[in-house]
N, C-alpha and C positions, 0 to 999 in steps of 0.2 A: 468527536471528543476523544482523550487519549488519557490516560493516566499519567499521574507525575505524583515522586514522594518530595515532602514537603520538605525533609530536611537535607537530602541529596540535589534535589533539585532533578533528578533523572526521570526521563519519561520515559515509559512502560507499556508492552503492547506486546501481550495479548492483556485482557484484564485481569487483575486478581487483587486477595485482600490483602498481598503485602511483598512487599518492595525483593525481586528476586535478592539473594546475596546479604541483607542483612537481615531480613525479614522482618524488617519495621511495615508497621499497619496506620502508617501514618500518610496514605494517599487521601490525592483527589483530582476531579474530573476539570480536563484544561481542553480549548477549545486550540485544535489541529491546526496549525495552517493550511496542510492539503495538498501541500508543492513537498517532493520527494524527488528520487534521481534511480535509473534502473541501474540496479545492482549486479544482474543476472537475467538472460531471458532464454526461452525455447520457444518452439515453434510447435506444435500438437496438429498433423496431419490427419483427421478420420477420415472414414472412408467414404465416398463421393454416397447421396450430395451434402453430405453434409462440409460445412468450407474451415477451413484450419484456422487458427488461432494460436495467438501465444500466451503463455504463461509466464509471469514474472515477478523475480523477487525486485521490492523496489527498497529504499532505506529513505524514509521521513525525517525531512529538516529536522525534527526532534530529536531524531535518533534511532528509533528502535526500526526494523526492518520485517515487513509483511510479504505474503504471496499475494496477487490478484492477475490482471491484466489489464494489458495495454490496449484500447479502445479509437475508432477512428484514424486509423494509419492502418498501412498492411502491414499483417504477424511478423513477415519477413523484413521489413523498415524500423522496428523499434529495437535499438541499438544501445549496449552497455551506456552508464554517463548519460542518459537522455533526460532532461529532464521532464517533468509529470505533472501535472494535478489531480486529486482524487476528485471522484465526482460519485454521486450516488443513481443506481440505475435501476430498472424494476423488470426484471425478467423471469418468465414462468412464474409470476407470481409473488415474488422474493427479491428483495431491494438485494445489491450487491452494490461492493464499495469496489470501482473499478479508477482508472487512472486514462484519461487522454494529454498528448503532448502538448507541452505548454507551447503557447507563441510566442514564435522567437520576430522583436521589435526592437 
């Protein structure tokens, strides 16, 4: 789910009660599509064993642009323009809204 103000029609992410820039409090909750495109990525090396990963900002079909990661590919393979799907995952205990690449058909 994502925010959007009613009378801009602008969708909005992180949440809050009112529309960045005008500060109308005239939102509400719209359901995501989930398909976004990597905007920005890095690669997070720690040190052995634990195995590296990347960090990425992605930018959702809606519009607004979040941090997470790219999932199911190696760190080093997820490339600017890629496109994504968000998927919901449960690690340590704690669901995370992560992204794997979409299939390309």
């Amino acid at each position: 789910m994502i925010q959007r103000a009613l009378r801009s029609g602008a969708c909005i992410f992180y949440p809050r009660i009112a529309e960045p820039g005008s500060g109308d409090p005239d939102l509400t909750w719209v359901e995501a599509s989930g398909r976004a495109t990597v905007y920005a990525t890095t690669v997070v090396r720690p040190r052995p064993p634990e195995e590296p990963y990347n960090i990425v900002l992605v930018t959702l079909v809606e519009g607004p642009r979040m941090m997470s990661r790219v999932i199911g590919i190696d760190p080093e393979d997820v490339c600017i323009d890629m496109a994504v799907r968000a998927e919901i995952i449960m690690e340590a205990d704690k669901a995370l809204l992560v992204f794997r690449p979409e299939e390309q058909g």
